[in-house]
N, C-alpha and C positions, 0 to 999 in steps of 0.2 A: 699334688703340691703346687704352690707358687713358681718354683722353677719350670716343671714343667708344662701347667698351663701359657706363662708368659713363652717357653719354646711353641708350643701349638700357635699361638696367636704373631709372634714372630713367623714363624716360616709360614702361615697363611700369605704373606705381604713378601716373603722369600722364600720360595721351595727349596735350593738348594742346601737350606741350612741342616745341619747336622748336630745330633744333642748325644752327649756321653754322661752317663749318670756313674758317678765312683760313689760306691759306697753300700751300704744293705741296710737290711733291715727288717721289722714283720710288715711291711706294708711292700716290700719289694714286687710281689707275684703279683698281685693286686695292682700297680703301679706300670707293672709291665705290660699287663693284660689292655689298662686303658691308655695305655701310652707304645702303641706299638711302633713308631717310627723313632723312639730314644732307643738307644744303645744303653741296658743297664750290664756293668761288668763287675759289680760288686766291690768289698774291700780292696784295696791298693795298697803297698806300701810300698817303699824305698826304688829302686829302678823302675818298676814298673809305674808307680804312681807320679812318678818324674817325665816317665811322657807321655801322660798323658796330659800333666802338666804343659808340656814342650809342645804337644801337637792342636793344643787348643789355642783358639781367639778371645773368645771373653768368660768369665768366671761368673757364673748368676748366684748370689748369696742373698737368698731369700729371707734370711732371719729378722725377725722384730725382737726375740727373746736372750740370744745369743749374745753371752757379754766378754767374752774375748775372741772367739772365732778363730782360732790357729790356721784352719783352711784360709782365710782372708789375706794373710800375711803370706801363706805360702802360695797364693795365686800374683798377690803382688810382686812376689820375690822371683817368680817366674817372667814378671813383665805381662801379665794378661790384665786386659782390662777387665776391670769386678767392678759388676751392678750388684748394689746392695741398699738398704736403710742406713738414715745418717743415725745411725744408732752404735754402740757398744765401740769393738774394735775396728768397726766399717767405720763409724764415725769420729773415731782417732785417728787414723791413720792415710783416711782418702781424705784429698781435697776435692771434691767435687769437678768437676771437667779439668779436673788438673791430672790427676794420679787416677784418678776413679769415676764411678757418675753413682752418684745418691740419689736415693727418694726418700722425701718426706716421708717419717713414722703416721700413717692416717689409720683409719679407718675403713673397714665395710668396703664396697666396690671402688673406691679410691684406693684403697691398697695396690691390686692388680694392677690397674691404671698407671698410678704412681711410679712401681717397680718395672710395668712395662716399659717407661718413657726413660728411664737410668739405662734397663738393657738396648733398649734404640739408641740411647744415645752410645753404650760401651759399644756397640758393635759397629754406628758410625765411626766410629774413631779408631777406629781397625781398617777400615775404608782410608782414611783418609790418612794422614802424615806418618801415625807410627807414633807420635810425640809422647800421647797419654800412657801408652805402653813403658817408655821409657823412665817417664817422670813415677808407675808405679813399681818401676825396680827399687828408685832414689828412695820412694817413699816408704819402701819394706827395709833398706838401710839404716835408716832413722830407729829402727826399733830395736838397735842395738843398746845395749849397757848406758854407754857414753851419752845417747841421747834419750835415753829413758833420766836418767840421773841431771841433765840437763835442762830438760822439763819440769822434773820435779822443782828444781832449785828456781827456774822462773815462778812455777806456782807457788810456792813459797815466799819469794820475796812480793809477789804482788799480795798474797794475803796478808803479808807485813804491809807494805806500801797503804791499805785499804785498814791498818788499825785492826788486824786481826779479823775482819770479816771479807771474805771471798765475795765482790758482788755476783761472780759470772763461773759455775764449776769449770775445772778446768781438769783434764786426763792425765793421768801420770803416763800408763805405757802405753 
């Protein structure tokens, strides 16, 4: 997959990097066989998938398809920074070098590309201040009630403000 090629081609450029795959699947033995330096430890839940949560740096969400991503929100919610497309609930919820680092939804060998230079740049910024991490706790806050129903009510009155047509969609949650 995308996660795991963008970790191969990362730790090329850093060896000591370390990759944990949660989660399974039919493609798991197959995944592991060509990927022997990730750590797969399968399904997670509750304590246990909290630290693995807690003991990681950045969150790689590879998805183009995935239209709310509950992983996303709970990587934010941990404070990791998450590479991801500016797409679905990645692209609700991260501001790009702010909370998160996005890649443009492309195509063909610009995909890879793309989602490698969001995970350089998330892992940079684990390097550096700490800040992005912080600003993506804020940013898993926001996805509460209060500012779900807040959003709405802005999207709303601009499609009033515009005479009933939306020029620009805009996200509820």
């Amino acid at each position: 997959g995308l996660a795991l090629q963008t970790f191969e081609r990362l730790s090329a450029r850093r060896p000591g990097l370390r990759m944990v795959v949660v989660g399974d699947g039919p493609m798991r033995a197959r995944l592991e066989r060509a990927h022997p330096r990730a750590r797969f430890v399968g399904m997670q839940t509750g304590q246990a998938l909290a630290r693995h949560y807690a003991s990681a740096d950045v969150f790689l969400f590879p998805s183009l398809t995935e239209t709310f991503g509950n992983v996303t929100l709970e990587a934010l919610a941990s404070g990791l920074a998450v590479a991801a497309f500016d797409t679905g609930a990645a692209g609700q919820h991260i501001r790009d070098g702010v909370s998160g680092c996005l890649a443009p939804p492309c195509e063909g060998l610009s995909t890879a590309d793309a989602f490698l230079d969001a995970a350089t740049r998330a892992l940079g910024s684990c390097e550096a201040d700490g800040l992005l991490r912080m600003e993506a706790r804020l940013a898993a806050c926001q996805a509460d009630w209060d500012g779900v129903l807040r959003r709405f009510d802005q999207h709303l009155r601009l499609v009033a403000s515009a005479g009933g047509v939306a020029t620009r969609y805009a996200a509820v949650a």
